[in-house]
N, C-alpha and C positions, 0 to 999 in steps of 0.2 A: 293539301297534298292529295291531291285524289289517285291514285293507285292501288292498283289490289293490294290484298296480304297476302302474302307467302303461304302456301298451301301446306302440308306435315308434310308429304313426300318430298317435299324440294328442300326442306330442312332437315333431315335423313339422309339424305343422299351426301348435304355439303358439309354430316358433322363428322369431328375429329375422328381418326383413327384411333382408340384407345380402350380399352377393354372395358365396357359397360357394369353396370353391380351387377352380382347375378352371375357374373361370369367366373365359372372354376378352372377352365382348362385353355391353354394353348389352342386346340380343335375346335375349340366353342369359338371361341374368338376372330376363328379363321369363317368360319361359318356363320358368323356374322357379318362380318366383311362379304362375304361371296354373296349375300343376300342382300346387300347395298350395291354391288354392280356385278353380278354376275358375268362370268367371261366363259364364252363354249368351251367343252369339251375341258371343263373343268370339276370333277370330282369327288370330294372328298371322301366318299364311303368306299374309295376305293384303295387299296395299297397300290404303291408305287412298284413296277416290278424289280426284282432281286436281278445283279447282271448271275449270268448260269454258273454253276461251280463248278469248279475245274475238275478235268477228269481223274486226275493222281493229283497225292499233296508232291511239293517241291522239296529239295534237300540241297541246302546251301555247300559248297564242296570245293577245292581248288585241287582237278584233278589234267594233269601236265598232259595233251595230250598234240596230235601233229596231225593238219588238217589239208586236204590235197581237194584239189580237182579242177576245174578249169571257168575262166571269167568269159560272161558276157562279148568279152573280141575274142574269145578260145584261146586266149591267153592263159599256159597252164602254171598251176600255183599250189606251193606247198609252204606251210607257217606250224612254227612251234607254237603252240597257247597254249592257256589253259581254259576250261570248263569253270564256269563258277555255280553254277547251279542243275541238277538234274530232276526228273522225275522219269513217272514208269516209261513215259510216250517219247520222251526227248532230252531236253538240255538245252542249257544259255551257256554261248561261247563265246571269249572277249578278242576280236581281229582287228587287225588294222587294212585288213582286205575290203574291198568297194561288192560285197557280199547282194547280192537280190533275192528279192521274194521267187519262190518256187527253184533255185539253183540246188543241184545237188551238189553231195561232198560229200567225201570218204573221212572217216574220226577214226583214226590209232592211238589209243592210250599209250603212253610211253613203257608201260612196263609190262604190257601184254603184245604179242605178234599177230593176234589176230585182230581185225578192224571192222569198222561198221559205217553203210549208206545211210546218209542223213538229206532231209532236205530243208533247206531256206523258210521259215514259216511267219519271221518278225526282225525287224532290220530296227536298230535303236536310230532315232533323228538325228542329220548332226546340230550339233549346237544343243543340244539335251546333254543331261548323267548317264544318256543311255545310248548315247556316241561310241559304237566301236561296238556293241553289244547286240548277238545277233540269237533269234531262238530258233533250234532245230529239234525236229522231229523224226525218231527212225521210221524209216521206209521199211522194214520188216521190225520189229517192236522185239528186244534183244535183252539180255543184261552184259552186254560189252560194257557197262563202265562202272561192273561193281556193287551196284545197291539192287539187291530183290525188294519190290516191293508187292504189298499183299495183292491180292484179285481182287 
């Protein structure tokens, strides 16, 4: 049989995935792995970043309110709904309108006369839970719909 032997690195490279003795943590382990094949622009002293926090907490709410303004062909449109969720900046409205990113629209609470300019900010998919569900932001930042929340 005359062929080499296998060198130590080539038998490192091709052994099992499995946590060596010696090893205490999840991170050691990954860090073991990453030192058997390293792959760019791969890290591990590093945190993963955080997505950004939102600017106000949300306040879950069913608040009835009648939603007007006009469609993409300037086809004008007025619908009863409701509000299911607010915060300081806006609210999530539930419509059966074909609603677009960046549209405005007017929000009348039903039990108040006075109303407020919203605009278009997240359209739920269709074929998603979030079908029909659209998030607006007021255009002048208001308490038209009832909850003060802190600065």
């Amino acid at each position: 049989m005359g062929g080499s032997l296998p060198r130590p690195e080539d038998a490192a490279a091709e052994a099992p995935l499995r946590p060596e003795r010696g090893v205490r943590s999840f991170s050691s382990f990954i860090r073991i792995i990453l030192a058997r094949n390293p792959e760019p622009g791969v890290h591990m002293d590093k945190e993963t970043p955080q997505p950004p926090m939102r600017r106000s907490s949300r306040v879950n709410v069913r608040i009835p309110v009648t939603i007007s303004g006009t469609l993409g062909d300037n086809t004008p449109f007025v619908e009863d709904t409701t509000i299911l969720s607010i915060s300081k900046y806006g609210a999530k409205v539930q419509t059966r309108l074909p609603l677009t990113m960046g549209m405005k629209l007017k929000v009348q609470p039903k039990q108040h006369d006075e109303s407020g300019l919203f605009r278009v900010v997240w359209v739920g998919r269709q074929g998603t839970p979030r079908e029909g569900e659209v998030g607006i932001e007021y255009v002048r930042v208001s308490n038209l719909l009832g909850v003060t929340f802190p600065e």
